[in-house]
C-alpha positions in Angstrom: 0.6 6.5 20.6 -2.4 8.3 21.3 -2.7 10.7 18.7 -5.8 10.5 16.4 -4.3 9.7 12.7 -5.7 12.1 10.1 -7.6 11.1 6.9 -5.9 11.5 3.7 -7.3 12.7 0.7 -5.9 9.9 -2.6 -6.5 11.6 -6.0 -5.9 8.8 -8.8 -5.2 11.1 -12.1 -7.6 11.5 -14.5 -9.6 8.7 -16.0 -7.6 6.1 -13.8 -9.1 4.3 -10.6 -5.4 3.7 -9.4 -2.8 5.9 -8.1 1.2 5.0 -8.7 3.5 6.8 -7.3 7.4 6.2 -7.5 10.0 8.3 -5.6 13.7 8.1 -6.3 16.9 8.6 -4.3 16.8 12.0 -3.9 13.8 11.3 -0.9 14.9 12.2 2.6 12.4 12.3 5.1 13.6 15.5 6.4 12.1 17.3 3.5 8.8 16.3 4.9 8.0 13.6 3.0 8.0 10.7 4.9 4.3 11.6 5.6 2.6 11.4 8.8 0.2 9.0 10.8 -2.6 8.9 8.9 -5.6 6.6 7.2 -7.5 6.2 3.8 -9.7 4.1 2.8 -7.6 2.8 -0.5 -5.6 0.3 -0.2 -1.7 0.3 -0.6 1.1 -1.5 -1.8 4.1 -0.1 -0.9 7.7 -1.4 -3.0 10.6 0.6 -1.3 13.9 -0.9 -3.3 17.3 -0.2 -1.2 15.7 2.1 1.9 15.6 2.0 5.7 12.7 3.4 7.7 10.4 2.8 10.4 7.4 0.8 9.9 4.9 2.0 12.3 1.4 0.2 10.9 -1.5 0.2 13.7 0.1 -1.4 17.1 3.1 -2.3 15.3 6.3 -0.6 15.2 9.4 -2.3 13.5 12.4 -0.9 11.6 13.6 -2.4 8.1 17.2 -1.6 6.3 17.5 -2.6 3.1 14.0 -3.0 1.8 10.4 -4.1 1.8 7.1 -5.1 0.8 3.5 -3.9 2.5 0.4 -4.3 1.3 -2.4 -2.4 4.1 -5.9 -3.0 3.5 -8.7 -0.1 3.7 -8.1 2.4 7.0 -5.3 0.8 8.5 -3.4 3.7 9.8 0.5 3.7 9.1 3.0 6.5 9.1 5.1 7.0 5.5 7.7 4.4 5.8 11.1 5.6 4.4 13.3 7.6 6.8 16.3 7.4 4.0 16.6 5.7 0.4 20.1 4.8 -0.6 22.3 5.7 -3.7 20.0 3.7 -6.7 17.2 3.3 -4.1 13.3 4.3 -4.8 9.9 4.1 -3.0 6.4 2.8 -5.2 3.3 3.1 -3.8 0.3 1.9 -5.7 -3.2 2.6 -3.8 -6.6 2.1 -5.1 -10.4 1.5 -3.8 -11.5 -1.9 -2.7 -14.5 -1.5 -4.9 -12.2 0.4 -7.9 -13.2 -2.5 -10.1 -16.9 -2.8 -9.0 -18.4 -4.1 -5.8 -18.7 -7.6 -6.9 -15.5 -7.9 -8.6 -13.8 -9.4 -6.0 -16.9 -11.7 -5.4 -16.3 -14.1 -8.8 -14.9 -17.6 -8.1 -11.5 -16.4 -10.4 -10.9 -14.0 -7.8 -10.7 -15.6 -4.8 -7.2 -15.8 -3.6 -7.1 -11.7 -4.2 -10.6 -11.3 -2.1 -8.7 -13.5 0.4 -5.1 -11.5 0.2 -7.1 -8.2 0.7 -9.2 -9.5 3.8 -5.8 -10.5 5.3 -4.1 -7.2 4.3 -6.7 -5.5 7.0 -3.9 -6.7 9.5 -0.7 -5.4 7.0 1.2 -7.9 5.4 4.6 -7.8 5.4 5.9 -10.3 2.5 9.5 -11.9 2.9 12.5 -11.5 0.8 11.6 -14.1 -2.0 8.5 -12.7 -2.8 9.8 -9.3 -2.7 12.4 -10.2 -5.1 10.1 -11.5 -7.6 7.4 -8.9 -7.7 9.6 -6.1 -6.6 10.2 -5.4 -10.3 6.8 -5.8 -11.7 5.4 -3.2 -8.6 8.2 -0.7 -10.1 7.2 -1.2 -13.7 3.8 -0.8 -13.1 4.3 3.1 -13.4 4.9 2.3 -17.2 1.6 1.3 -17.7 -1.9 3.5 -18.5 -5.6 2.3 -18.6 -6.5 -1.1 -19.3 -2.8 -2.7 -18.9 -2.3 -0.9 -15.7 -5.4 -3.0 -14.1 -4.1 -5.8 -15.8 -1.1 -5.7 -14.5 -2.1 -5.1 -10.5 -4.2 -7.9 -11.3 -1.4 -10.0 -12.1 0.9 -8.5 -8.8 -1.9 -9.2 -6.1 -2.9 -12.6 -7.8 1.0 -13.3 -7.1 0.8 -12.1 -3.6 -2.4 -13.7 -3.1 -0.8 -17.2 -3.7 2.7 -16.3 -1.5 2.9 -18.0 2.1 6.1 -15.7 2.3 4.4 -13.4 4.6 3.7 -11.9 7.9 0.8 -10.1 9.1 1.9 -7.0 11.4 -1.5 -5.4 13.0 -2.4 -8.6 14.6 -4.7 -6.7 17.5 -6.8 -5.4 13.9 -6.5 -1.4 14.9 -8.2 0.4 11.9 -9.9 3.7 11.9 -13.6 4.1 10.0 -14.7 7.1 8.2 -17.8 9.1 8.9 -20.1 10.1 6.1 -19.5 13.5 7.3 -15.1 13.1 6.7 -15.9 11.6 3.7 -18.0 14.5 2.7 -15.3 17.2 3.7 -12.9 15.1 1.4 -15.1 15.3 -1.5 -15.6 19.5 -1.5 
């Protein structure tokens, strides 16, 4: 593919450093909102519970059927990933800053299977069905929660995935796309 992926604007609601988002069965991606190839510099968990879709994520191109887990790390361009969700089916996408908690949050002893997680999720990770069973739930509840428990709770989900060997990484060749002060800028008017 050699088309340049756009840089997308993410707009957590007010007084929140996270964005949740949670789509339900009536998504089809030919309303338009299976997205298109593009890059942020949040990064993104993505829950879809009973879907099928293309996973397109740098170099790598795959197709999933039932459902998944992704977690891509800062710029890692990646197309929206559900072509169709089934009857009971929904999408969650949770994206936040690296930094969202501080710059040396990440840099405490206590933290240092979720540093690690998010330095391997550069690459996308793909988690298997057993993890995905587990903290499937927990990523879809996380909507239910505001402020303080919300944080505490994504906490809780990447500290889980951080300790999971149930995973793949798909952008093995490390394609990501950097932003120039002057993007960054445009984003910010």
């Amino acid at each position: 593919m050699n088309i340049k992926p756009a840089l997308e604007k993410v707009t957590p609601g007010f007084g929140s450093s996270i964005l949740v988002k949670h789509h339900k069965e009536d998504f089809d991606s030919k309303s338009g909102h299976a997205g298109k190839w593009h890059f942020h510099p949040e990064i993104e968990l993505v829950y879809v519970n009973k879907g099928q879709g293309k996973r397109h994520i740098g170099n790598h191109l795959s197709y999933f059927y039932n459902s998944q887990l992704i977690l891509l790390g800062s710029n890692l361009p990646h197309y929206g990933f559900t072509d169709r969700l089934t009857k009971a089916g929904s999408e969650t996408i949770i994206q936040f800053m690296p930094n969202f908690l501080g710059e040396d949050f990440f840099e405490k002893p206590e933290m240092a299977t979720i540093k690690l997680l998010l330095q391997r999720a550069k690459k996308g990770i793909l988690f298997k069905p057993e993890t995905k069973k587990v903290l499937g739930p927990k990523i879809e509840k996380l909507i239910e929660y505001d402020g303080f428990y919300r944080v505490v709770k994504l906490l809780e989900i990447l500290h889980e995935l951080g300790h999971s060997k149930d995973y793949t990484l798909l952008n093995v060749d490390g394609v990501v796309f950097e932003t120039e002060p002057k993007d960054s800028d445009k984003l910010n008017i």
